[in-house]
C-alpha positions in Angstrom: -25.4 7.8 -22.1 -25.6 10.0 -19.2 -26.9 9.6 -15.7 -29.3 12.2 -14.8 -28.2 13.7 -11.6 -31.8 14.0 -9.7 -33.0 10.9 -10.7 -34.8 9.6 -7.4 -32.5 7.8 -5.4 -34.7 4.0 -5.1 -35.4 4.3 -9.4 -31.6 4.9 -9.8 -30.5 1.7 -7.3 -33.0 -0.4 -8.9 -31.7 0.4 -12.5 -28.1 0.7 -11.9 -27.0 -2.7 -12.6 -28.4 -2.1 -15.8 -27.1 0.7 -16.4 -23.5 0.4 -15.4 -23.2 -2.3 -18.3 -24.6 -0.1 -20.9 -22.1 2.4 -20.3 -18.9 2.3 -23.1 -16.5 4.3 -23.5 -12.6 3.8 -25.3 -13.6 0.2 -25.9 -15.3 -2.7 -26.8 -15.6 -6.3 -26.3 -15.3 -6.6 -29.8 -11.7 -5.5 -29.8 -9.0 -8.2 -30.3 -7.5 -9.1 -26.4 -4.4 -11.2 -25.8 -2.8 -12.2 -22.9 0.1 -11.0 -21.3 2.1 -11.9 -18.7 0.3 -9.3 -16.5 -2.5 -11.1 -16.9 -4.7 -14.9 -17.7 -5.7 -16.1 -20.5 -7.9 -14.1 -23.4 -8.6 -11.2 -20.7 -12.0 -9.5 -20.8 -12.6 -5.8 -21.1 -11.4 -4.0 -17.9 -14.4 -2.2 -16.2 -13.6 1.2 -14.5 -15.6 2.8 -12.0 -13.4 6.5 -12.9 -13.9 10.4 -11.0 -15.5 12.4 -14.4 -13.0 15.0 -13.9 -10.3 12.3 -14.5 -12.0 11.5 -17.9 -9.1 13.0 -19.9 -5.8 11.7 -18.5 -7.5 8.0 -17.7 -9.2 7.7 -20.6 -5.4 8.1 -22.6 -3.9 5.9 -20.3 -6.4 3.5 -21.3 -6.0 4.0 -24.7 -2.3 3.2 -25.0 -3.1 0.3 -22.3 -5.2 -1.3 -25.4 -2.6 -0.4 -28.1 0.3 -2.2 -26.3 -1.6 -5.4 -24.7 -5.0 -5.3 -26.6 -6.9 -5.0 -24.1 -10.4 -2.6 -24.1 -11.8 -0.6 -21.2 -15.4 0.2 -20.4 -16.2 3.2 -18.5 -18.7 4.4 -15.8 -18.0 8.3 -15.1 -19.5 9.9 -12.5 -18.2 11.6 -9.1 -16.2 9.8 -6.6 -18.9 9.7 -4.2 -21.7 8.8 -6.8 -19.8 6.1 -8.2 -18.9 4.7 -4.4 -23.1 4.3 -4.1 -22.8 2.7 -7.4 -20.2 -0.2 -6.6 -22.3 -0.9 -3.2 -24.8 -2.0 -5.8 -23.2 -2.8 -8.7 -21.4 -5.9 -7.2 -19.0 -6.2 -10.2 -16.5 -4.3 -12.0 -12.7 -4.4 -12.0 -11.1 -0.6 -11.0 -12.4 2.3 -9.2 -10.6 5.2 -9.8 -11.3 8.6 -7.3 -9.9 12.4 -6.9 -9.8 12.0 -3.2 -8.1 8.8 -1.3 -10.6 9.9 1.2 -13.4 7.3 -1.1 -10.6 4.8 -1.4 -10.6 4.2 2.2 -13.9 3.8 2.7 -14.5 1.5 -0.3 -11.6 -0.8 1.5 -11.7 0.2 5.4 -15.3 0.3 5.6 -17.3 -1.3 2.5 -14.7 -4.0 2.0 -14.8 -3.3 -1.8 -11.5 -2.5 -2.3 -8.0 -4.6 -2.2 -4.8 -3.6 -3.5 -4.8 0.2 -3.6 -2.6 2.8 -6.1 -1.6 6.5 -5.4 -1.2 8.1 -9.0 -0.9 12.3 -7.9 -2.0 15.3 -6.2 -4.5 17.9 -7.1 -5.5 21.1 -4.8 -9.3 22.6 -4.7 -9.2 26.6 -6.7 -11.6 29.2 -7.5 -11.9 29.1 -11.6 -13.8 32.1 -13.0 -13.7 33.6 -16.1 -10.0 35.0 -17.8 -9.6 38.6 -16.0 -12.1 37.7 -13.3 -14.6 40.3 -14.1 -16.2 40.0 -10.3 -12.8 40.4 -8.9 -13.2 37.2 -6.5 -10.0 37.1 -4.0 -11.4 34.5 -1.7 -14.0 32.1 -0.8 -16.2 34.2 0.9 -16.6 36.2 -2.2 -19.0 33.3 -3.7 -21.6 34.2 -1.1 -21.6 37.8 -2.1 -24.8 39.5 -3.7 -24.1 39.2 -7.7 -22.0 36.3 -8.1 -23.5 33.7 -10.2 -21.7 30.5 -8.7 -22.0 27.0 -9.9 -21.1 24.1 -7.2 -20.8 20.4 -7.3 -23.1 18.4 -4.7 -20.7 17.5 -1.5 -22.7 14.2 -1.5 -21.5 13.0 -5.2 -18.4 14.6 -5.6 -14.7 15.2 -4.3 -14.0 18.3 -5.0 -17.2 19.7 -3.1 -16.2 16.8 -0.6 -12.6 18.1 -0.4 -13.4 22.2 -0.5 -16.0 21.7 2.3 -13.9 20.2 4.4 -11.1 22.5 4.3 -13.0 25.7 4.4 -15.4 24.7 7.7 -18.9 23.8 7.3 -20.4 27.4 8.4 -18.9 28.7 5.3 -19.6 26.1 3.1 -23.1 26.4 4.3 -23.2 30.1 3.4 -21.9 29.7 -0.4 -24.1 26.7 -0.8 -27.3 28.5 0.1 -26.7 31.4 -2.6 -25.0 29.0 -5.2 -27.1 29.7 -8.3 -26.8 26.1 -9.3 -25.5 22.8 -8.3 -24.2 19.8 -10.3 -22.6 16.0 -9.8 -19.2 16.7 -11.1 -16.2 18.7 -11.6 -16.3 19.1 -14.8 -19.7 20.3 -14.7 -18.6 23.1 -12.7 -15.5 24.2 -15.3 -18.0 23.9 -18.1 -20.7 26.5 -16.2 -17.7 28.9 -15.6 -16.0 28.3 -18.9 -19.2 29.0 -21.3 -20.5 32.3 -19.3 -22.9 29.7 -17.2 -21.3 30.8 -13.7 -19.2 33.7 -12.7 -17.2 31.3 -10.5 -16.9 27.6 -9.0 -14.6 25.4 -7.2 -12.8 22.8 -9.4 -9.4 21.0 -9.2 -6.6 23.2 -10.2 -5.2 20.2 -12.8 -9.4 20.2 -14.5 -8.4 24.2 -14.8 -5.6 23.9 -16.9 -7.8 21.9 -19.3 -10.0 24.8 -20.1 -9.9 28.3 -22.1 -10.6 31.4 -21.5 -10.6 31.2 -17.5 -8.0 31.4 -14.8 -8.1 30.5 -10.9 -8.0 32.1 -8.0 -5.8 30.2 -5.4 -7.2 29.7 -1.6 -4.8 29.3 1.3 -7.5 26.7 2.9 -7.5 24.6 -0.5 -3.7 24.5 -1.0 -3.0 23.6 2.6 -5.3 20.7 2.0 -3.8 18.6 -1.1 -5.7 15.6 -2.3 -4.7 12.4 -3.6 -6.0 10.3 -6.4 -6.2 6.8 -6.2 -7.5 4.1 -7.9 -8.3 0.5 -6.1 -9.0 -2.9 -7.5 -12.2 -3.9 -7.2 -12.7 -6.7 -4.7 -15.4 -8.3 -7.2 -12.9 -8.2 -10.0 -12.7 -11.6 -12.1 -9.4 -10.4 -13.3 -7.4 -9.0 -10.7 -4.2 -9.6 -11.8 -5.2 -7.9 -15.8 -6.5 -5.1 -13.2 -3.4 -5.0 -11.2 -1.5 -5.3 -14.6 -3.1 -2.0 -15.5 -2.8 -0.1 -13.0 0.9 -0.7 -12.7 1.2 0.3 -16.1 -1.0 3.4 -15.6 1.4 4.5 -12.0 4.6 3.8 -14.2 6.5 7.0 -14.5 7.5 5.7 -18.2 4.1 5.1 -19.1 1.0 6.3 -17.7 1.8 8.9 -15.3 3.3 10.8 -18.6 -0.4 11.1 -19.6 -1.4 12.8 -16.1 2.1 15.1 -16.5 1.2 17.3 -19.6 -2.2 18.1 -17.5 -0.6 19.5 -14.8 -1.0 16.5 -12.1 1.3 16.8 -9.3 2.2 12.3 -9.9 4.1 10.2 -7.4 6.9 8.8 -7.7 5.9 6.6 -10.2 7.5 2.5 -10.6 9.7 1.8 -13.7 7.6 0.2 -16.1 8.2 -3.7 -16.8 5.6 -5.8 -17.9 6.2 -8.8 -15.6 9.0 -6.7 -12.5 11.1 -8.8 -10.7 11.6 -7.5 -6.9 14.5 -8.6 -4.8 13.5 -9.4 -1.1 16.3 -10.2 1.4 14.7 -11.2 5.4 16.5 -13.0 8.4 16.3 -16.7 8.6 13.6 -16.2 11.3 11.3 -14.7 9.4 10.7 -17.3 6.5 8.4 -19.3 8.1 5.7 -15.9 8.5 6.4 -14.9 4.7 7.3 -16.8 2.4 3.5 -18.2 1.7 2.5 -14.7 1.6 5.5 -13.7 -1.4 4.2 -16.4 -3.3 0.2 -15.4 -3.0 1.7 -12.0 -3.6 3.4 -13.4 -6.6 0.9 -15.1 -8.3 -2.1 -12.6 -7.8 0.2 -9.5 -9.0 1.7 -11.3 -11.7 4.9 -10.6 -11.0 8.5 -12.6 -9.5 10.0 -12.0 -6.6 13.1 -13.4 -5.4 13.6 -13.8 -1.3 16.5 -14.7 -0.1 16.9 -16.0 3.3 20.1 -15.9 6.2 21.3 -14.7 9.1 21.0 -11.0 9.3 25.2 -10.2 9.6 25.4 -12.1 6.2 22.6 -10.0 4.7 23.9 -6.9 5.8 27.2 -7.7 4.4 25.6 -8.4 1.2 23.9 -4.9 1.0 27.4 -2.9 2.1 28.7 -4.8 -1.0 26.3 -3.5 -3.4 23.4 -6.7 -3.5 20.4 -4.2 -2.7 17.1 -5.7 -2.5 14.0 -3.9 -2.9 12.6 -5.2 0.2 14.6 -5.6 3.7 12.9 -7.4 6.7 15.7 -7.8 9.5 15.5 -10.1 12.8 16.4 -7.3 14.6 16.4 -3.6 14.8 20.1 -3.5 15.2 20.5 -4.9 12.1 17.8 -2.5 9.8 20.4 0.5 11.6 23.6 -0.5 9.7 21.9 -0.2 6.4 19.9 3.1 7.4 20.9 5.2 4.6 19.5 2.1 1.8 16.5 1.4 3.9 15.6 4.9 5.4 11.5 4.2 6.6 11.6 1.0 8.7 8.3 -0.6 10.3 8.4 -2.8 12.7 6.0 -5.7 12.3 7.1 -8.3 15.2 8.8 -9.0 18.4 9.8 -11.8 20.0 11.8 -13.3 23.0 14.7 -14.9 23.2 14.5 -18.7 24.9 16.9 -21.6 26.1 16.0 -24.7 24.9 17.1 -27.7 25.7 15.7 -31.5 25.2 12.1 -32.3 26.3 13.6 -34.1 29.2 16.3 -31.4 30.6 18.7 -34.0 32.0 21.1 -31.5 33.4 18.5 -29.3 35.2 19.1 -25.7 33.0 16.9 -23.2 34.5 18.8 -20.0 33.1 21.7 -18.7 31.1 24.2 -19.2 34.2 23.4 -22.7 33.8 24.8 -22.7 30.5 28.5 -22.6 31.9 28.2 -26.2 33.4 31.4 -28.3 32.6 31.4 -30.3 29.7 27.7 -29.1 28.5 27.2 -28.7 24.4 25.5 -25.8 23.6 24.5 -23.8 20.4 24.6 -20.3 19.9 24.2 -18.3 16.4 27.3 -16.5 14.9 27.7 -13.2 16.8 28.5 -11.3 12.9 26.4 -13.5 10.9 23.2 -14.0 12.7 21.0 -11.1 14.2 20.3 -13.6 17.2 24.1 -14.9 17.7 25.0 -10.7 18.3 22.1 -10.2 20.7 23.1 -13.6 22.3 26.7 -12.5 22.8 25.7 -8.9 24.0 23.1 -10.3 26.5 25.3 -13.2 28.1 28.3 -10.0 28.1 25.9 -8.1 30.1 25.6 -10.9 32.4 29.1 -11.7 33.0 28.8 -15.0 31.1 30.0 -14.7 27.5 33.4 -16.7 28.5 31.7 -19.2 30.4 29.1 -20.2 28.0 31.5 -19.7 25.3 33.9 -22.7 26.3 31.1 -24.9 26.0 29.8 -23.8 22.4 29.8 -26.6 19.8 27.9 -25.0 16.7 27.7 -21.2 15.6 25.2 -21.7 12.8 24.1 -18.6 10.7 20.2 -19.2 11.7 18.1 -20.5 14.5 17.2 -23.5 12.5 20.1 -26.0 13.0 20.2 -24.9 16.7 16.6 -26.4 17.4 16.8 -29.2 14.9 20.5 -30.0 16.8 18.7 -30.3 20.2 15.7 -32.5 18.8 17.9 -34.9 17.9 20.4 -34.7 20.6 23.6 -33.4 19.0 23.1 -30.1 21.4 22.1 -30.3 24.6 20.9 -26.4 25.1 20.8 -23.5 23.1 19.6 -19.7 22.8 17.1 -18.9 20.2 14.0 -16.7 19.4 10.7 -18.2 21.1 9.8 -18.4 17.6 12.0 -20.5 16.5 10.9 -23.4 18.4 6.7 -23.0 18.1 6.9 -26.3 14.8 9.2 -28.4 17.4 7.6 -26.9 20.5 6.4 -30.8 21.6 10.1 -31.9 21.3 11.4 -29.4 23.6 12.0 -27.7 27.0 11.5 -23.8 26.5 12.2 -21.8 29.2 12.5 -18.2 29.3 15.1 -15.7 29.9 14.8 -13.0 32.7 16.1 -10.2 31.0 14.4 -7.1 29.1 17.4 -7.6 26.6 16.4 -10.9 25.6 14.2 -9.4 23.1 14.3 -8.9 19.1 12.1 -6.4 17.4 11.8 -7.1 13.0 11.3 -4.4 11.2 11.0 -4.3 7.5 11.9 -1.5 5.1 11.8 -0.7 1.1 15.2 0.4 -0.5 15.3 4.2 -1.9 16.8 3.1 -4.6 14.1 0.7 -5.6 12.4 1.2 -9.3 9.8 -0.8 -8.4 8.8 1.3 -5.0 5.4 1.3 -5.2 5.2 -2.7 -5.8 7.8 -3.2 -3.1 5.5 -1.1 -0.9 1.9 -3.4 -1.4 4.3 -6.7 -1.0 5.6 -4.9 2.4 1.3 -3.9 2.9 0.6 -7.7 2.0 3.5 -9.0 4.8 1.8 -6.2 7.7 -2.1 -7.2 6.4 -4.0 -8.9 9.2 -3.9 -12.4 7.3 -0.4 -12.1 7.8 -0.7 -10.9 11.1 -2.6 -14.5 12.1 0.4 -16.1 10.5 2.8 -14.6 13.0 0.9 -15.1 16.0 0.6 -18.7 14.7 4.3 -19.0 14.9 4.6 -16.9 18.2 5.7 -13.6 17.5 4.1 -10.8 18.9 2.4 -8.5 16.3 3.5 -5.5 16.4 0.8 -2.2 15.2 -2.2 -2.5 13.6 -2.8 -4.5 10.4 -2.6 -2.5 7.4 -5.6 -3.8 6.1 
């Protein structure tokens, strides 16, 4: 079944619902479905929303998706732009697959109907006519040129005409468009006009031209400066995210479905090694557990996948990483500390900032107003370890730059790792004052005197990072999206950090 392209635009809305459930194509529900561990129990077809000029290399991805798990796909292929109109209706489906990232961000920036969201490869706007190109077309302006039978796809329903419009200027768009001899809804109506003697020429992705005979392209420096990139998003609607997440992982695996996009000429990502349920290694600074570690295990459970976070101070850590113990994932209490493993973690963020705070009982008994009063005889004070703890190093270089490392030092009594044992030390009364991030003490905050420090270097930035040598990249990367989302984001501010940056989503 086809969608007719000039159907009028109310009939179509009020018979899409409809519609979208009649259309099947590489499966049915009839198949046999098991479950994995990518996914819950006897998982229902997968329903993609997919670009029609993608047809070939999703629709094999799909197929050996069903030969290894059993699970079916239905289809609904259309343009990009067409089938974004369609899930603003449609309320329901499970992956939307487009040739630009342009409709990916809109389906999740501004329709909300997009979550987790997959690059899969490149694909540049060219001129196909037919082999020899009888009208001898050299550039774009050629189209608009008195002869030239052109075939074009509507800029309203599809990428490429989005894409090629937008990189060539509107005034000469709007000069091909009026003497196009015909316009259609997808890319691969275009190639078919050219390729059958329909059209002397149209604009079509350069990967849809290596799928057809008897034509060749003609390259456009305003096209091939402008790269696009498909994507493919999990439909906020879905009633099977993690089987859609499952799939999509297993279609952006370099090992599996990126293969299929290969042989077609795709320019693919760097695609994730396949595993059917990963396991990620996340290593973050003692500080930092409180604000993540809900989110890993939401992250967990949703993506069907483990992940294994391990907290300490950030010297410890660091040592751990020079030894050979690289994690996929890297969030460090300070910036110092994400700079001695540059060369492993090579495109830090940074997500939070927070200040650095003497604390002492609730009461205050021996009147400590700053750091100098830290040097009083016979005081018991806590600091972190200067080469185990991100906080002890920035402790020990901010009291040297104050002339008061000695001092203080004679009066230290516990050099833990973290932060923790510092505050729970002066709750109880074991520690009488001790220097550690404001966010440290926001659970014991009612137990405690906080008082800040009066010095731009008692500050730590975090910044988090995924490893180069990572196999699992592109996982590592939504976990670090999920840590910088704006849910996270109200967990930090919770805790007193400052966020850092907008929220990723």
């Amino acid at each position: 079944m086809k969608f007719g392209f000039g159907v009028i635009a109310v009939l179509s809305l009020a018979l899409l619902s409809g519609l979208v459930f009649a259309l099947s194509w590489g499966g049915s529900s009839s198949s046999p479905v098991f479950s994995s561990s990518g996914g819950g129990a006897q998982s229902q077809p997968l329903t993609i929303y997919c670009a029609a000029g993608l047809r070939t290399p999703v629709e094999a991805v799909a197929k050996a998706y069903r030969e290894e798990f059993g699970v079916p796909a239905e289809f609904v292929f259309r343009g990009s732009g067409a089938l974004l109109s369609d899930l603003r209706v449609a309320g329901a489906g499970d992956v939307y697959i487009a040739a630009s990232m342009t409709y990916l961000d809109d389906a999740r920036n501004q329709y909300q109907l997009v979550d987790e969201v997959f690059p899969i490869a490149s694909q540049r706007a060219v001129i196909l006519v037919a082999q020899g190109n009888p009208k001898k077309i050299k550039g774009f302006d050629d189209l608009s040129r008195e002869g030239v039978r052109v075939s074009l796809a509507d800029p309203g329903v599809a990428a490429i005409a989005r894409a090629a419009k937008k990189a060539i200027g509107e005034e000469r768009w709007a000069k091909a468009w009026k003497a196009k001899l015909v316009s259609v809804d997808t890319v691969n109506r275009v190639a078919n006009d050219v390729s059958l003697n329909a059209a002397d020429a149209g604009i079509v992705w350069d990967a849809t031209a290596q799928q057809y005979d008897n034509v060749e392209v003609v390259r456009v420096p305003e096209f091939d400066a402008a790269p696009k990139q498909i994507a493919a998003g999990v439909l906020s609607d879905s009633k099977q995210p993690t089987r859609a997440l499952h799939f999509l992982r297993f279609m952006t695996a370099r090992d599996r479905g990126l293969k299929s996009f290969q042989k077609l000429g795709y320019e693919v990502i760097e695609g994730d090694r396949w595993a059917d349920k990963p396991e990620i290694m996340v290593f973050a600074g003692g500080l930092n557990r409180p604000a993540i570690q809900q989110t890993i295990r939401d992250f967990e459970k949703r993506e069907g996948v483990s992940v294994l976070d391990s907290y300490n101070g950030c010297g410890i850590l660091v040592g751990q990483i020079r030894t050979g113990s690289v994690p996929d994932l890297y969030f460090s209490c300070d910036t110092s500390f994400m700079t001695q493993v540059s060369e492993e973690f090579p495109h830090p963020v940074n997500v939070s900032a927070t200040d650095m705070v003497i604390i002492t009982s609730k009461k205050n008994e021996h009147g400590i107003k700053t750091m100098k009063d830290l040097a009083q005889s016979g005081l018991k004070v806590g600091v972190c370890h200067p080469q185990k703890s991100a906080l002890g190093a920035l402790t020990k270089r901010l009291l040297e730059k104050n002339s008061l490392w000695d001092q203080v030092f004679v009066n230290v009594k516990d050099t833990p790792a973290t932060a923790d044992r510092l505050v729970e030390h002066v709750v109880i009364g074991s520690l009488e004052a001790a220097i550690v991030y404001r966010a440290n003490t926001t659970m014991q905050k009612d137990k405690l005197t906080v008082l800040s420090i009066d010095d731009v270097a008692a500050r730590a930035t975090q910044p988090i990072a995924v490893s180069g040598q990572s196999d699992f990249k592109q996982l590592t990367s939504r976990l670090m999206e999920n840590i910088r989302s704006a849910e996270s984001m109200a967990k930090f501010k919770k805790l007193g950090f400052d966020w850092l940056g907008d929220p990723t989503r």
